[in-house]
SEKEKOL-798536 format. One record per residue: residue in one letter; x, y, z of N, C-alpha, C, O in turn. Coordinates in Angstrom, 3 decimals. Layout:
BEGIN
{pt 'a' {X Y Z} {X Y Z} {X Y Z} {X Y Z}},
...
END
This chain:
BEGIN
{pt 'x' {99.273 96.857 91.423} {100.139 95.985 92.159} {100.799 96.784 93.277} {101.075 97.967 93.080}},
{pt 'x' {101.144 96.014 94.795} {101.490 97.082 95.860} {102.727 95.795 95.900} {102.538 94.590 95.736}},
{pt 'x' {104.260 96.643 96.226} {104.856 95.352 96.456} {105.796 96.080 98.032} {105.783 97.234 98.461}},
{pt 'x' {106.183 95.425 98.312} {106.685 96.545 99.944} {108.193 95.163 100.190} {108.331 93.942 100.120}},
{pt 'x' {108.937 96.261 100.462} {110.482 95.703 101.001} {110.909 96.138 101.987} {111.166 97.341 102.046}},
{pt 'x' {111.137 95.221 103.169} {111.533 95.561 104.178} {112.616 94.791 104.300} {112.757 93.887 103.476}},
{pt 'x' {113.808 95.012 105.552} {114.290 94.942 105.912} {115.723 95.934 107.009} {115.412 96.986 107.566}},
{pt 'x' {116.903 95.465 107.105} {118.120 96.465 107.999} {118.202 97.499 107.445} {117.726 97.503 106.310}},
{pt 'x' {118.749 98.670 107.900} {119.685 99.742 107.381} {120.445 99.386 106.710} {120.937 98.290 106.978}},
{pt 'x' {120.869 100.030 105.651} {122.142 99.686 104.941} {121.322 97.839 104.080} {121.946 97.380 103.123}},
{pt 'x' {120.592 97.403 104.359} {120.465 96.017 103.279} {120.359 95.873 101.933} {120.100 94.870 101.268}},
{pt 'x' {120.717 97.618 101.426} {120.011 96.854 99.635} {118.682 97.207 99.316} {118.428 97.389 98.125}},
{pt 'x' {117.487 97.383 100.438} {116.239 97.562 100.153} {115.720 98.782 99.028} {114.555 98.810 98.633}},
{pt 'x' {116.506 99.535 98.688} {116.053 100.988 98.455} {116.336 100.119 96.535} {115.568 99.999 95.580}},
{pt 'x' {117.810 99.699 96.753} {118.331 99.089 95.020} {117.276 98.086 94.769} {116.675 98.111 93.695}},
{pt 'x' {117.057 97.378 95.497} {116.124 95.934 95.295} {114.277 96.186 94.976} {113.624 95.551 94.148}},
{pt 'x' {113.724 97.327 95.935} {113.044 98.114 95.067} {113.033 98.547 94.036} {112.171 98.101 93.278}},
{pt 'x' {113.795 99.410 93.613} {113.940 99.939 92.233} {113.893 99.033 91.243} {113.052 99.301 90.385}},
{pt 'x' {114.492 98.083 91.076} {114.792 96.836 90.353} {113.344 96.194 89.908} {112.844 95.962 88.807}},
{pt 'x' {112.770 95.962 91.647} {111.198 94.968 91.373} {110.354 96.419 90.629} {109.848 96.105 89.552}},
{pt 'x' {110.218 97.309 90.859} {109.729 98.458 90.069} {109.943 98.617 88.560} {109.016 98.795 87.769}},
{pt 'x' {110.954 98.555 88.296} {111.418 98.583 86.823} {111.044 99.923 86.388} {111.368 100.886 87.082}},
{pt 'x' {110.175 100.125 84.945} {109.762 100.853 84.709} {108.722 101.482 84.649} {108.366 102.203 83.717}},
{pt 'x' {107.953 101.180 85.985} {106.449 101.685 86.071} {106.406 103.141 85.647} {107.155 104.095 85.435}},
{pt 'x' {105.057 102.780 85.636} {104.440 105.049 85.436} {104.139 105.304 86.650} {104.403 106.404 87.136}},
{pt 'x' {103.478 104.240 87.413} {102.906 104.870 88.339} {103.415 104.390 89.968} {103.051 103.372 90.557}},
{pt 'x' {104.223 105.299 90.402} {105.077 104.795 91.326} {104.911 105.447 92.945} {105.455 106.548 92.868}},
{pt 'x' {104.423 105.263 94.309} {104.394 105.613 94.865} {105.463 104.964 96.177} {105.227 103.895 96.741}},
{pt 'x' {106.421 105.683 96.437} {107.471 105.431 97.006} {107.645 105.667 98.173} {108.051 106.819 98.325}},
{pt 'x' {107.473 104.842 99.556} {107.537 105.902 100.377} {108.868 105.397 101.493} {109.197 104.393 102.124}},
{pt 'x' {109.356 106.814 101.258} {111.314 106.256 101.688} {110.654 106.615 103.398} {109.853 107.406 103.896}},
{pt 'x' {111.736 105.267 103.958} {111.579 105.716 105.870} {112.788 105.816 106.232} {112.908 105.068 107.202}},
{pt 'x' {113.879 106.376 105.979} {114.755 106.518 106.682} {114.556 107.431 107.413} {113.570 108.098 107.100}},
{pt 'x' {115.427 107.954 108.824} {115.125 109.262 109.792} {116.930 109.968 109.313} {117.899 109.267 109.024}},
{pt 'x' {116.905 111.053 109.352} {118.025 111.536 108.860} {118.892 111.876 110.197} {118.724 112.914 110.837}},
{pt 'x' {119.814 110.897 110.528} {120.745 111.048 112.136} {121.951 112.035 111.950} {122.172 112.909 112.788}},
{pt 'x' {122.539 111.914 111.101} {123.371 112.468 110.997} {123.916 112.794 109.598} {123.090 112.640 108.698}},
{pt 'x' {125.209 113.237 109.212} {125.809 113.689 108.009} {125.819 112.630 106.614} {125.534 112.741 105.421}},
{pt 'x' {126.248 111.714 107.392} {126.294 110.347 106.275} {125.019 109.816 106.126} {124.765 109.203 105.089}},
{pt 'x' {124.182 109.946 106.981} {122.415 109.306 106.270} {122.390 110.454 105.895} {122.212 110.313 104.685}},
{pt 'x' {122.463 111.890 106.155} {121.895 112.777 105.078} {122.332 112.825 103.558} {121.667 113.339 102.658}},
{pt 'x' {123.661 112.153 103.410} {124.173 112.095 102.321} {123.888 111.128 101.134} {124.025 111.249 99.917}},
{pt 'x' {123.377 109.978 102.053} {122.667 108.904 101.356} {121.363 108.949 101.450} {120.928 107.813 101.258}},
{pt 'x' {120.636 109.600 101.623} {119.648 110.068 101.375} {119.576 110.876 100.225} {118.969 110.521 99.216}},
{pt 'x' {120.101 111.826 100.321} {120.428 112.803 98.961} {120.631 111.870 97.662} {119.888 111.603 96.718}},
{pt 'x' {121.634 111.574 97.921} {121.998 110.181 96.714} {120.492 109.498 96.345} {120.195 109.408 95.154}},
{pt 'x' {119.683 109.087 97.226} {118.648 108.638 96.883} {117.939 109.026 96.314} {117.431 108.476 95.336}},
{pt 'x' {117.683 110.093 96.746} {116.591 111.033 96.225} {116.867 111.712 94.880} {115.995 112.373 94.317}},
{pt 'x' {118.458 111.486 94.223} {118.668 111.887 92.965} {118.595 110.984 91.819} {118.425 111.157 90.612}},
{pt 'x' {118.822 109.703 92.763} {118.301 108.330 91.558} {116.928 108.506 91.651} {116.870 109.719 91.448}},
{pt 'x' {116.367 108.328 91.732} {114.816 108.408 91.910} {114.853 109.226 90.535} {115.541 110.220 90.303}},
{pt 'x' {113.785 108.460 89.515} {113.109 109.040 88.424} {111.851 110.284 89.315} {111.037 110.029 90.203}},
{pt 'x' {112.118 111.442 88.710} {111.397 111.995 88.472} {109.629 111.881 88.727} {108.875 112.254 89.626}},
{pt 'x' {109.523 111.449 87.946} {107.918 111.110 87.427} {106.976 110.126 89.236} {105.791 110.071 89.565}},
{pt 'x' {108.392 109.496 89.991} {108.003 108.478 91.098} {107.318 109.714 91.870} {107.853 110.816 91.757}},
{pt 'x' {106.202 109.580 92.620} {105.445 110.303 93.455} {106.388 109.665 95.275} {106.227 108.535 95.736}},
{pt 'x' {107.299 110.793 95.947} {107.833 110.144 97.150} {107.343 110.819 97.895} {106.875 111.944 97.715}},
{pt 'x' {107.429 109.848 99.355} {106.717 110.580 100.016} {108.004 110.044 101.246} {108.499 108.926 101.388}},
{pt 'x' {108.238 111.178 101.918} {109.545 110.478 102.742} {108.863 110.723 104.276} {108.478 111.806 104.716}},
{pt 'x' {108.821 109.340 105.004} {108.010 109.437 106.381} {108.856 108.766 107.446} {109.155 107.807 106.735}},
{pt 'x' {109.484 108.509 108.599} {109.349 107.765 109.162} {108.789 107.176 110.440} {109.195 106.303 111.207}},
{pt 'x' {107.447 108.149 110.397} {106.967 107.422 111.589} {105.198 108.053 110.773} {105.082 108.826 109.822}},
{pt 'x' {104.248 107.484 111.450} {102.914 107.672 110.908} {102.485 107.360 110.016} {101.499 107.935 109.555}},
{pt 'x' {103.034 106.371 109.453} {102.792 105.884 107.861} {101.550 105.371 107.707} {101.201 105.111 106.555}},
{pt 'x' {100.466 105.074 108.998} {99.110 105.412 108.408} {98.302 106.634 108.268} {97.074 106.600 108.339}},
{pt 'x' {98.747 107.348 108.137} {98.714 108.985 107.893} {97.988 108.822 106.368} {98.361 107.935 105.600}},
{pt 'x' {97.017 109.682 106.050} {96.847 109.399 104.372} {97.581 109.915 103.489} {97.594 109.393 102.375}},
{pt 'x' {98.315 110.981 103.737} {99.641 111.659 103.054} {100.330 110.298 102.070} {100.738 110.026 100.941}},
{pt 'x' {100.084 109.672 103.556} {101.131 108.045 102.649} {99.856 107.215 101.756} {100.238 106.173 101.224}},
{pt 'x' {98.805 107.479 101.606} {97.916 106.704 100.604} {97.738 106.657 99.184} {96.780 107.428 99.131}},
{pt 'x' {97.878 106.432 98.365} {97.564 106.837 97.003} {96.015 106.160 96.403} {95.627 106.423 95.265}},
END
């Protein structure tokens, strides 16, 4: 199953993922934020510490047909 959430900065997308994910095994994640400054770096961090483990991320935001981003 591929499920993809888009939307604004700041909308929820990153929680609302996680959620439709639940408890998969097999998780390929690929975060697009661009890191501008202090406070996206910080929420980023935050992100990247909820994130189970086991999720395969791949953090891009530009080239995302790149195969890096394929699983």
């Amino acid at each position: 199953m591929m499920i993809l959430v888009t939307g604004g900065a700041r909308s929820g997308k990153s929680r609302h993922a996680e959620v439709l994910i639940g408890d998969s095994s097999q998780v390929l994640y690929i975060a697009t934020s661009q890191i501008l400054d202090d406070e996206m770096a910080a929420r980023i961090e935050h992100h990247r510490q909820s994130r189970p483990e086991h999720w395969r991320t791949v953090e891009r935001w530009q080239h995302l047909d790149d195969p890096c981003c394929h699983h």
